[in-house]
N, C-alpha and C positions, 0 to 999 in steps of 0.2 A: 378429302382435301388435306394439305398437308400445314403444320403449324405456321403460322404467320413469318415468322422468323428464318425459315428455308425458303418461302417465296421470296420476300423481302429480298434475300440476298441473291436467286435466281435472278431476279431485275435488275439486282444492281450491278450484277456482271455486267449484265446484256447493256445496261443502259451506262456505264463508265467505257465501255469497248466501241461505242459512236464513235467515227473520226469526228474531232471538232480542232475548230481555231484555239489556238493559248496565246495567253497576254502579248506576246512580240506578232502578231500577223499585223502587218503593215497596210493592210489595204493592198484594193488594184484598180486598173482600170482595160476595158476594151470596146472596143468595136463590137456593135451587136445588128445583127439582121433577124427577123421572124418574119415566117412565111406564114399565112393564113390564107390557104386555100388556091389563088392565083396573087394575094394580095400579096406584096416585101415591101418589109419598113425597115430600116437602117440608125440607126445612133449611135448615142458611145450610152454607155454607163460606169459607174466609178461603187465600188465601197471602200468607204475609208476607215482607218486605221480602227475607230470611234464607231463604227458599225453601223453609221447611218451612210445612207443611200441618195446615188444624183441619177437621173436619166435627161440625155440631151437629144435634141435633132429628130426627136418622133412628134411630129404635128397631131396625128392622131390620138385626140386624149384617152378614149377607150385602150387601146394600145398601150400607150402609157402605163395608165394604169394596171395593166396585165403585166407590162413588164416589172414596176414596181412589184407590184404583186410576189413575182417569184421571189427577186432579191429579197424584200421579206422572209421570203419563207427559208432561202436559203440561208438567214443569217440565223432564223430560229433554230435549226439544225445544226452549224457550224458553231454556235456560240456557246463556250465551254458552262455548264453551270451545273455546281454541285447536286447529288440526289438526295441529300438533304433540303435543297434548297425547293426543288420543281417539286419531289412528292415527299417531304419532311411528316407532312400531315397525313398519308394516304397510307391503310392497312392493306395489306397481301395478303391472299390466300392462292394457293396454288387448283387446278381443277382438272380434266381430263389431258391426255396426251394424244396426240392426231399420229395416222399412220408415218405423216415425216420427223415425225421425233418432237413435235414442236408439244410447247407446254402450257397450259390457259393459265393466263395471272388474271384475278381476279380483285380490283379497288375496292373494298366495301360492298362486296356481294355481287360490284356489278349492277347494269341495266337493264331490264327485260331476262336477268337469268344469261345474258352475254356474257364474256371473258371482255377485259378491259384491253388486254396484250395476250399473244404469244409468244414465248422467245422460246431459240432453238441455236444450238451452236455460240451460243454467247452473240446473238442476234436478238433484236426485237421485231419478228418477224408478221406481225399483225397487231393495227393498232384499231381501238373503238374508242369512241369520243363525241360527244355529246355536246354543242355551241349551241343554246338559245333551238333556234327553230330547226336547225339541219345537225344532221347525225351524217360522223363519218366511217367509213372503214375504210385500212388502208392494207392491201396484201402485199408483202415484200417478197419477189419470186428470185430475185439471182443479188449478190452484194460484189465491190469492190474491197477486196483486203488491203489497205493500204503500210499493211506492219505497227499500225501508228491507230488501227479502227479502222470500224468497216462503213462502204458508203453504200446505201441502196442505189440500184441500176436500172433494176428491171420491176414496175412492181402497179399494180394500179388502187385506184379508188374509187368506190362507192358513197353515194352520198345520198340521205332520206330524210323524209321530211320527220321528227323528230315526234310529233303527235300518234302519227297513225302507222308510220313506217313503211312506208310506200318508197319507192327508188324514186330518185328524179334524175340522176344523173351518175353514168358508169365512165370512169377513162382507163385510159391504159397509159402508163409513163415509159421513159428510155430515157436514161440520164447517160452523159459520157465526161470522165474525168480526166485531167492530166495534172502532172507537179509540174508546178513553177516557181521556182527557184524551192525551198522548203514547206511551201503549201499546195496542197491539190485543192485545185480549184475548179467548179466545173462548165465543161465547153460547147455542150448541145442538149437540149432538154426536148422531147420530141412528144404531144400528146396528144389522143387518140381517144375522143369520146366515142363510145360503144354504139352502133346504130348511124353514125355519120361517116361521109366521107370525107368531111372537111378535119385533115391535120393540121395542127400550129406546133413550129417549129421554131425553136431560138435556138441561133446559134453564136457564141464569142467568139470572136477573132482577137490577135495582137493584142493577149492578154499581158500587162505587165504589172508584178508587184511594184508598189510604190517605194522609193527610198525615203525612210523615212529618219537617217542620221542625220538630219540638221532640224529637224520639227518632226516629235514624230506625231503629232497631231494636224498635217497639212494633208488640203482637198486633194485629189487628184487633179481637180481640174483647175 
């Protein structure tokens, strides 16, 4: 394993090189439809300037919630925040190299003898993480370069029950991006539990950033 201090800043490549939002992203809003199976739900949703989240016009509370759901996760990803900040506290050690070049970062030893990440190409291309009762992994298999950081595309996850490590549940993701006006934003998220046939499928439409010159703290909606 290599001195703490070369991991350390392997990460911090990989992990400063994320595309993420900076203080001027205005917010947006669009049209959303998700497919579940034969089911289609339709609404708008909004994220504003301020990073919290609306969703309209889905009756379906489960739904709802799902779609919540993503925007969450998409603002935890998109939302710039120092690596002082998220792993200020968390020692690096670096650990084996896999035949694609990728490289095992290891938090404080690690889990069960696990690499916490790998990064490869100034990517973080496997994450393992540990919440309460379920454990995740997440493989990132193809990225978008956007010149600005890279967005994962193609990539899935693993999730186990955290005592015994048993699988409960495998997906497969498909993300699709586009810039609007000076943010990529993204327009279809497609996912794919392992063993099912049932896909759910979000997709945005009549995305528009918010003008936000006269309040830049106003809802979309």
């Amino acid at each position: 394993m290599s001195e703490p201090q070369a991991a350390s800043e392997l990460f911090r490549a990989a992990y400063e090189n994320r595309y993420t939002w900076d203080e001027n992203f205005p917010g947006y809003s669009a049209d959303i439809q998700v497919q579940q199976g034969d089911e289609v739900y339709t609404g708008k949703i909004g994220i504003n300037h301020d990073l919290t989240v609306e969703v309209s016009g889905i009756p379906d509370e489960e739904v709802k919630k799902g779609i919540l759901n993503q925007l969450n996760d998409v603002i935890t990803h998109r939302k710039r925040t120092l690596p002082e900040q998220a792993h200020g506290k968390n020692r690096f050690t670096t650990g084996a190299t896999d035949g694609t070049g990728a490289v095992e970062i290891l938090v404080d030893g690690g889990v069960w003898n696990m690499p916490n990440y790998k990064v490869r190409d100034r990517t973080i291309c496997y994450v393992y993480q540990v919440m309460g009762e379920m454990t995740f992994v997440i493989d990132t298999h193809e990225c978008l370069d956007t010149g600005a950081g890279y967005l994962p595309t193609r990539y899935d996850a693993v999730f186990r029950n955290s005592q015994t490590g048993d699988a409960i549940q495998s997906v497969e993701f498909d993300d699709t991006y586009s810039q609007i006006g000076d943010y990529y934003l993204i327009v279809s998220e497609s996912s794919h539990p392992c063993r099912s046939a049932r896909r759910r499928t979000t997709g945005w439409a009549s995305l528009d950033t918010i003008d936000t010159s006269a309040d830049p703290h106003r809802s979309p909606r």
